[in-house]
C-alpha positions as CSV (number, residue, x, y, z in Angstrom):
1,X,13.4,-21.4,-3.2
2,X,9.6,-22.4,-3.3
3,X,8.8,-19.1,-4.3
4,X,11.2,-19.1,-7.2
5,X,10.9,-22.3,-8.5
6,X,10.3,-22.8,-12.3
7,X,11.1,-18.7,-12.8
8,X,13.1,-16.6,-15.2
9,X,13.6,-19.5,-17.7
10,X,16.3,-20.9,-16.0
11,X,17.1,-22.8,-12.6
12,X,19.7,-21.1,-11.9
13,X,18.8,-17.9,-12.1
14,X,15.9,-19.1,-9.7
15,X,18.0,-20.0,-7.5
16,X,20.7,-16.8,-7.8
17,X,17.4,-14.7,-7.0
18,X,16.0,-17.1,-4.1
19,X,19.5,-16.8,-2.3
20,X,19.7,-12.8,-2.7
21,X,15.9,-12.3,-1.4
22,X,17.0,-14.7,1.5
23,X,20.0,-13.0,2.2
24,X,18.0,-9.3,2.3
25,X,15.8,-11.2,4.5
26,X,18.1,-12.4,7.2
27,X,21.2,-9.1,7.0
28,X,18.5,-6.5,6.8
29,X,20.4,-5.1,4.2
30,X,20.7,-3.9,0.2
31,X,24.3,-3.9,-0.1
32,X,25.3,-6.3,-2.9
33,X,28.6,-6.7,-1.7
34,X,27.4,-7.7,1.7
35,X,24.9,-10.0,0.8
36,X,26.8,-11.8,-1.3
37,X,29.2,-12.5,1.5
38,X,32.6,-13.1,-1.0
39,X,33.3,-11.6,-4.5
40,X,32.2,-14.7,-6.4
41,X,28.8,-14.0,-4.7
42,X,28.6,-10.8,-5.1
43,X,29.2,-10.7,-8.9
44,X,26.2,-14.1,-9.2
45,X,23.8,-11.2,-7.5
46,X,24.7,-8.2,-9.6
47,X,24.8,-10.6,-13.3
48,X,20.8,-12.0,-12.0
49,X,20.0,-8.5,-11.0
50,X,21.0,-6.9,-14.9
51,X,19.8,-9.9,-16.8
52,X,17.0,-8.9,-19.2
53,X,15.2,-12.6,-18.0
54,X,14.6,-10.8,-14.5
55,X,11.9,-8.3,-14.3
56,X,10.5,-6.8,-11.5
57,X,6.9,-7.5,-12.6
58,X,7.8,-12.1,-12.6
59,X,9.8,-11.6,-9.5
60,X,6.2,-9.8,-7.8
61,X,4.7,-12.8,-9.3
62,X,6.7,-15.1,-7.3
63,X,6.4,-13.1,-4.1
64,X,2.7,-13.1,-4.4
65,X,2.4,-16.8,-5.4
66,X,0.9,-18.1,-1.9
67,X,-1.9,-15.8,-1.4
68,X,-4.5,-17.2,-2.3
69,X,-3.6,-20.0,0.5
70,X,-2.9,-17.2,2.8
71,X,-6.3,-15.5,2.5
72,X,-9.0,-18.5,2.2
73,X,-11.6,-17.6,4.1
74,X,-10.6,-15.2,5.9
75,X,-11.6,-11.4,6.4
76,X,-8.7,-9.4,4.3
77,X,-8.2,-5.9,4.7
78,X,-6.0,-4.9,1.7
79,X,-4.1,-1.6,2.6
80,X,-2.4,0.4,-0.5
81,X,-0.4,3.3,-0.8
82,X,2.6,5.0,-3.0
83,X,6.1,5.5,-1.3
84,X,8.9,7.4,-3.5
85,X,12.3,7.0,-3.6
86,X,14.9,9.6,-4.1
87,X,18.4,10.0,-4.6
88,X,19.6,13.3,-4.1
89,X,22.8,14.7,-5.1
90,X,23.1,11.4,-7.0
91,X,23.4,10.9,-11.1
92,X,21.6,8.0,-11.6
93,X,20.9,8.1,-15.7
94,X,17.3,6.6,-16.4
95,X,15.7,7.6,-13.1
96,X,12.7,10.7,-13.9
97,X,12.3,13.3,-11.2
98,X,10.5,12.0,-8.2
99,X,8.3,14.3,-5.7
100,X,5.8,16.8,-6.3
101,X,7.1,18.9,-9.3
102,X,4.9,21.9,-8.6
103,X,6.6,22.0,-5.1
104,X,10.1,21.2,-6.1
105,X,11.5,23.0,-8.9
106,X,14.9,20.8,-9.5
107,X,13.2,17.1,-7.7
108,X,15.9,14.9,-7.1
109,X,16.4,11.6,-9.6
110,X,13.9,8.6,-8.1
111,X,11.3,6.3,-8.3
112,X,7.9,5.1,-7.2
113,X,6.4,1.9,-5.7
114,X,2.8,1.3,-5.3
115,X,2.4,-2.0,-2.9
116,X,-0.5,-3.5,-1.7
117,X,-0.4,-6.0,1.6
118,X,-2.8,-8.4,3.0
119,X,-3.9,-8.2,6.6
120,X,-6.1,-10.5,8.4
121,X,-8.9,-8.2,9.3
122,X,-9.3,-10.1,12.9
123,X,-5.9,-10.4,13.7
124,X,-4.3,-7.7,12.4
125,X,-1.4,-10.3,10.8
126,X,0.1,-9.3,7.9
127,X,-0.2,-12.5,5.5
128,X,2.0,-10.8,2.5
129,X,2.0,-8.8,-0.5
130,X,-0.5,-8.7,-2.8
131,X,1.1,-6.8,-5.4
132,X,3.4,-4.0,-6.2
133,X,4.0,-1.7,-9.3
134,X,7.5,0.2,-9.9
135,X,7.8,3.0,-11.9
136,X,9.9,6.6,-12.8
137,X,8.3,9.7,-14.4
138,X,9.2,11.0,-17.5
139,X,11.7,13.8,-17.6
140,X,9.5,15.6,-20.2
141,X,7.0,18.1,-18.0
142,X,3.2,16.2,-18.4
143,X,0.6,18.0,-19.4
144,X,-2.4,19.6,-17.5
145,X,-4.0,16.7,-15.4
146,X,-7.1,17.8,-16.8
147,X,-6.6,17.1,-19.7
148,X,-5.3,13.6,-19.7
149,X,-8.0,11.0,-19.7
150,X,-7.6,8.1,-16.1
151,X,-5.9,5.9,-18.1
152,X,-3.0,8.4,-18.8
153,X,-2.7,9.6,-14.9
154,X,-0.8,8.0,-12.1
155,X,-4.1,7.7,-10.1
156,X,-5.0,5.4,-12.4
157,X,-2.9,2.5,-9.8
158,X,-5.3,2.7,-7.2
159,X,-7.7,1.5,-9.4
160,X,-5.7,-1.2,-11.1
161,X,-4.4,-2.4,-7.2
162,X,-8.0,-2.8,-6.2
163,X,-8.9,-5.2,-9.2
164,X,-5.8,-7.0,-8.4
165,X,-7.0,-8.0,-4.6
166,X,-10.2,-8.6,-6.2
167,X,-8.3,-11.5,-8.5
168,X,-5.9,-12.9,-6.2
169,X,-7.4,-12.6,-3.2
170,X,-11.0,-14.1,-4.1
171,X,-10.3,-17.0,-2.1
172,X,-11.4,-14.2,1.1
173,X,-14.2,-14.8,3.0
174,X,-14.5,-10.5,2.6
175,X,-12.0,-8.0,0.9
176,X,-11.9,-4.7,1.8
177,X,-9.4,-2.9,-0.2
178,X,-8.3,0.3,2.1
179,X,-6.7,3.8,1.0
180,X,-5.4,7.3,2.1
181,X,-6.9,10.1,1.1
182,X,-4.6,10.1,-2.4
183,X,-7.2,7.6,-3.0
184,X,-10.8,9.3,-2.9
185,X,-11.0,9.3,-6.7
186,X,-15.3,9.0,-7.9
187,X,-13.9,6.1,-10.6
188,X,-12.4,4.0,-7.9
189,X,-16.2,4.0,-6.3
190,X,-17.5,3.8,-10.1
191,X,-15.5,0.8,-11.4
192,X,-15.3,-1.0,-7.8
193,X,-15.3,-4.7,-8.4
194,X,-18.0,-6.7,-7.2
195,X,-16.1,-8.6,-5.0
196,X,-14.4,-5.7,-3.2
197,X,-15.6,-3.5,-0.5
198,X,-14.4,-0.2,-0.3
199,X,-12.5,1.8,2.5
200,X,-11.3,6.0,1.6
201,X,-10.3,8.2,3.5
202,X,-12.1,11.4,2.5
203,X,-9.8,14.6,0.7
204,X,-12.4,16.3,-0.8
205,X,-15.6,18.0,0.3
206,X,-17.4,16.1,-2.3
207,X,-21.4,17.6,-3.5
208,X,-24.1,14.9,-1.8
209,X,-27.6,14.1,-3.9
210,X,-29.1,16.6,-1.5
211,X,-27.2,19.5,-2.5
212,X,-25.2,19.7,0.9
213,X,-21.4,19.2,1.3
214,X,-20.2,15.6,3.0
215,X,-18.1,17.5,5.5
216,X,-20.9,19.5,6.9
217,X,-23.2,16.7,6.7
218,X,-21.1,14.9,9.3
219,X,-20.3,17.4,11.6
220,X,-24.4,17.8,11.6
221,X,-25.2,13.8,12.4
222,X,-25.6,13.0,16.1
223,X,-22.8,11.1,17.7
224,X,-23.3,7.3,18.0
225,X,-20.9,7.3,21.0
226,X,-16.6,7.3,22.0
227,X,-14.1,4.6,20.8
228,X,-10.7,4.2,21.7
229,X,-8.4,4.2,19.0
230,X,-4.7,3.0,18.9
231,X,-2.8,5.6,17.2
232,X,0.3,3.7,15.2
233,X,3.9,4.6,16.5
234,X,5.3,7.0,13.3
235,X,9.2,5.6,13.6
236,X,11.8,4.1,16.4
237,X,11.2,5.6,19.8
238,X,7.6,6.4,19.1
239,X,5.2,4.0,21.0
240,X,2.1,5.2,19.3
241,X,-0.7,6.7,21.6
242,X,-4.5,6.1,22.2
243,X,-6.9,8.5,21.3
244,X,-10.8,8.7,22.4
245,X,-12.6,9.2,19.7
246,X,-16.5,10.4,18.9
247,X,-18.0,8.0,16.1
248,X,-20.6,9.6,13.7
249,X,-22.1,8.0,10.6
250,X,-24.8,8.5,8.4
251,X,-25.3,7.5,4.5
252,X,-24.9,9.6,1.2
253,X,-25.0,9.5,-2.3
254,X,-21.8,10.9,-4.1
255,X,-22.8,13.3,-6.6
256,X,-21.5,12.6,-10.3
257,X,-18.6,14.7,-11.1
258,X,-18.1,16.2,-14.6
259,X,-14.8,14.9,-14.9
260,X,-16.6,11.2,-14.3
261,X,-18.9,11.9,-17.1
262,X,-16.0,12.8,-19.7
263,X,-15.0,9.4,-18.5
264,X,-18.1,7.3,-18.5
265,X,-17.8,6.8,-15.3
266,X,-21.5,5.9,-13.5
267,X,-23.6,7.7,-12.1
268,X,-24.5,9.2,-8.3
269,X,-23.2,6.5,-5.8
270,X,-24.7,5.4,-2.6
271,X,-22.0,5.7,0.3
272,X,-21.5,5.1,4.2
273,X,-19.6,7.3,5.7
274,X,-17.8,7.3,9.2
275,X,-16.6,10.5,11.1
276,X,-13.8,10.1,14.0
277,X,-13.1,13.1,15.4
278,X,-10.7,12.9,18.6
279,X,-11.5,14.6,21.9
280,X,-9.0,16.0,24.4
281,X,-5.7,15.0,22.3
282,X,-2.5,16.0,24.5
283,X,-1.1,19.1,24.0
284,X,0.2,20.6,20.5
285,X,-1.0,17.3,19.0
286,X,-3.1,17.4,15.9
287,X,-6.6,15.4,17.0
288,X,-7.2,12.9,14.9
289,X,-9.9,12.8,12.5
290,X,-11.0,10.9,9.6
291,X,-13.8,10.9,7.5
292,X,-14.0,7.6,6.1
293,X,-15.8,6.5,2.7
294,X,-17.6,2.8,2.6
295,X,-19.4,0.7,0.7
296,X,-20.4,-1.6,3.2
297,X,-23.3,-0.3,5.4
298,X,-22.9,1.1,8.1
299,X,-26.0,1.2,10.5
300,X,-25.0,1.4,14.4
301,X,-22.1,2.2,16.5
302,X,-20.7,-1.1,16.1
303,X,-20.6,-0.8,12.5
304,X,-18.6,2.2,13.2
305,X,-16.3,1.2,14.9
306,X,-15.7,-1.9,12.8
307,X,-14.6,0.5,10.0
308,X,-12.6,2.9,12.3
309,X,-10.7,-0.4,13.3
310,X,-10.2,-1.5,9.2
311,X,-9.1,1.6,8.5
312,X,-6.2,2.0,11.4
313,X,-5.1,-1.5,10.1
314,X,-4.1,0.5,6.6
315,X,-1.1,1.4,8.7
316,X,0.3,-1.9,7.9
317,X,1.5,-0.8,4.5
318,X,3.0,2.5,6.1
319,X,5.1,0.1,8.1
320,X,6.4,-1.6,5.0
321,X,7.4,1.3,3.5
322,X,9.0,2.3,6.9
323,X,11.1,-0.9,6.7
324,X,11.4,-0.9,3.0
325,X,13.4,2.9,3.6
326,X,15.0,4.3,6.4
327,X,13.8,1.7,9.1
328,X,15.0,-1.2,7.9
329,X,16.5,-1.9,4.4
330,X,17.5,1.7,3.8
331,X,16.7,1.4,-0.4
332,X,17.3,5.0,-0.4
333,X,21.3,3.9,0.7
334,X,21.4,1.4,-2.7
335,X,24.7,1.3,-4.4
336,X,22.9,0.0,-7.1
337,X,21.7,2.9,-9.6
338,X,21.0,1.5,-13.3
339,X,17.1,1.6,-13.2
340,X,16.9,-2.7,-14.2
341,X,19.2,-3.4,-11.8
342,X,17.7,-0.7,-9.2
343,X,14.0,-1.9,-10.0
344,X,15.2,-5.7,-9.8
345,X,16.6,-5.0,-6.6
346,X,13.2,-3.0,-5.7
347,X,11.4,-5.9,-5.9
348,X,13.2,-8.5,-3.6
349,X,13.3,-5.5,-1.1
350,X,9.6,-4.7,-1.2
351,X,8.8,-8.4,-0.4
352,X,11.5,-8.9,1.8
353,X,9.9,-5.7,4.0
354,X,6.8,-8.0,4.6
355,X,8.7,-10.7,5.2
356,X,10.6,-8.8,7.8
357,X,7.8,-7.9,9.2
358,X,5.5,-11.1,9.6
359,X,8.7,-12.5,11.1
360,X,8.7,-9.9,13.8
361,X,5.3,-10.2,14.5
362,X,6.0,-14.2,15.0
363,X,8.7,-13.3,17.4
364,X,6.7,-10.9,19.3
365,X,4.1,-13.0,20.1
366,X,1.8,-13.6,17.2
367,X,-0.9,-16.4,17.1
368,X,-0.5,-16.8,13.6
369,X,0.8,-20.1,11.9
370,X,3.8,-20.8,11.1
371,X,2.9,-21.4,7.3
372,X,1.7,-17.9,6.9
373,X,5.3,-16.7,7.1
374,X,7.2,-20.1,6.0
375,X,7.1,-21.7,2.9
376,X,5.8,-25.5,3.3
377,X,9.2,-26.5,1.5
């Protein structure tokens, strides 16, 4: 219970907590009454998961504990993202709506969880979890985006996920925090921290310095030459695919918004960006195509294709979430639906997903050692 020790206040709800996340580990599974295995083990799991001493927020703490021993010196790529979770056709009291309320006019009862892993940039390992937040919406309707200052928007967690891997994961030799396109917000560029490079998949057609449009400035730069790129499998039964790609790049600066003013955010910013734009994909297949935001320079083709590469290894944290859902752990299938019980439970299952994981890699081969996935005790 290394990861445990010494938490909650109490031993022994360190060591009620160690056994459940070892027990999610091994079964695969979220069902209290199967991982306690008899009813006297079932009720220790469901009295640590309501007590008030458990929070989701210490029990991250303690899942995140060894990463700084993980990362030393080594090149990290940290890959974030936001995952819901919904219960349809469920009353669960205290859950907000979850999903896109201007698409969905009665969104089912859920949550969110925004996770960030740690992947070894030359190995494509998955070392562990950096850090997670867990959270339900208010029932009450917000107001206009527009209106609400950073601080007050959901968006605000990719910026508060990058400092995190800036503060536990200084022991890097480079950290290169890595996002979707949910992520191309100006203040994460503004308020980057100085010991984190930045990797964006482009959603907007931002104004350059020059007056053009960063979509039609890439499309304009010459190509620096074709890559191969492995395309991730999407679920069970899909193996994934390789796509030849055409690598562009060129350099920027990211006009200041108005929005970014209003929030003091600085001013223009000096970008890389990187433009992969599939050739020939089979038939009635989307090509891929990213345009990817950077602050690390990016000169030649090589460069290029280093950042198409730390991109592709973002897909890490879509495989957590894969195994954290309906791939693995099946959270959507908890029995469990008071929100401190449910988050509790969210928790252990978000860092039992890595764990799943970085014990499949080992099986399958993996260079990695042993004390990347196993705790020395």
């Amino acid at each position: 219970m290394s990861e445990f020790a010494g938490a909650y206040g109490d031993k022994r709800r360190a060591v009620a907590m160690a056994r459940l996340y070892d027990a999610i580990v091994e079964q695969t599974s979220l069902v209290v009454r199967k991982l306690g295995v008899d009813r006297s083990g079932e009720i220790s799991a469901h009295r640590v998961l309501s007590s008030p001493r458990v929070t989701p927020g210490e029990t991250l703490g303690c899942l995140t504990s060894r990463m700084a021993q993980a990362v030393a010196g080594r090149r990290i790529v940290a890959a974030q993202d936001t995952t819901e979770v919904n219960f349809p056709g469920r009353q669960a009291r205290g859950l907000g709506p979850a999903g896109n309320r201007d698409k969905c006019k009665q969104p089912a009862p859920g949550f969110f969880i925004h996770a960030t892993v740690a992947v070894d940039a030359n190995e494509d390992a998955v070392l562990g979890l950096v850090d997670a937040e867990i959270w339900t919406r208010d029932s009450a309707a917000p107001t206009d985006r527009r209106q609400r200052i950073l601080t007050e928007k959901e968006s605000q967690r990719w910026l508060k996920a990058s400092q995190t891997a800036a503060d536990r994961l200084r022991a890097a030799a480079e950290i290169i925090v890595a996002g979707d396109r949910e992520s191309d917000l100006y203040a994460l560029f503004s308020r980057r921290p100085d010991n984190v490079q930045l990797l964006v998949r482009s959603a907007q057609n931002r104004a350059l310095g020059d007056g053009t449009l960063l979509f039609d400035a890439a499309a304009g730069w010459p190509a620096l030459g074709e890559r191969i790129v492995h395309v991730p499998p999407r679920g069970p039964g899909d193996r994934g695919r390789e796509a030849r790609v055409v690598l562009r790049a060129g350099s920027g600066v990211l006009r200041h918004p108005r929005n970014a003013r209003r929030e003091g955010d600085a001013g223009d910013i000096g970008i890389s960006v990187v433009e992969a734009l599939e050739v020939d994909p089979p038939p009635s297949t989307e090509p891929l195509h990213w345009r990817l935001l950077t602050t690390m320079p990016v000169h030649d083709e090589a460069a290029a294709a280093d950042v198409v590469w730390l991109y592709r290894l973002r897909w890490r944290i879509e495989q957590t979430f894969r195994m954290l859902k309906t791939h693995g752990l099946c959270i959507e299938d908890a029995q469990t639906a008071e929100p401190h019980r449910l988050f509790n439970l969210a928790a252990l299952a978000t860092g039992a997903a890595v764990r799943i994981i970085q014990l499949v890699d080992a099986r399958d081969g993996s260079s990695r050692p042993a004390s990347d996935v196993a705790s020395a005790e």
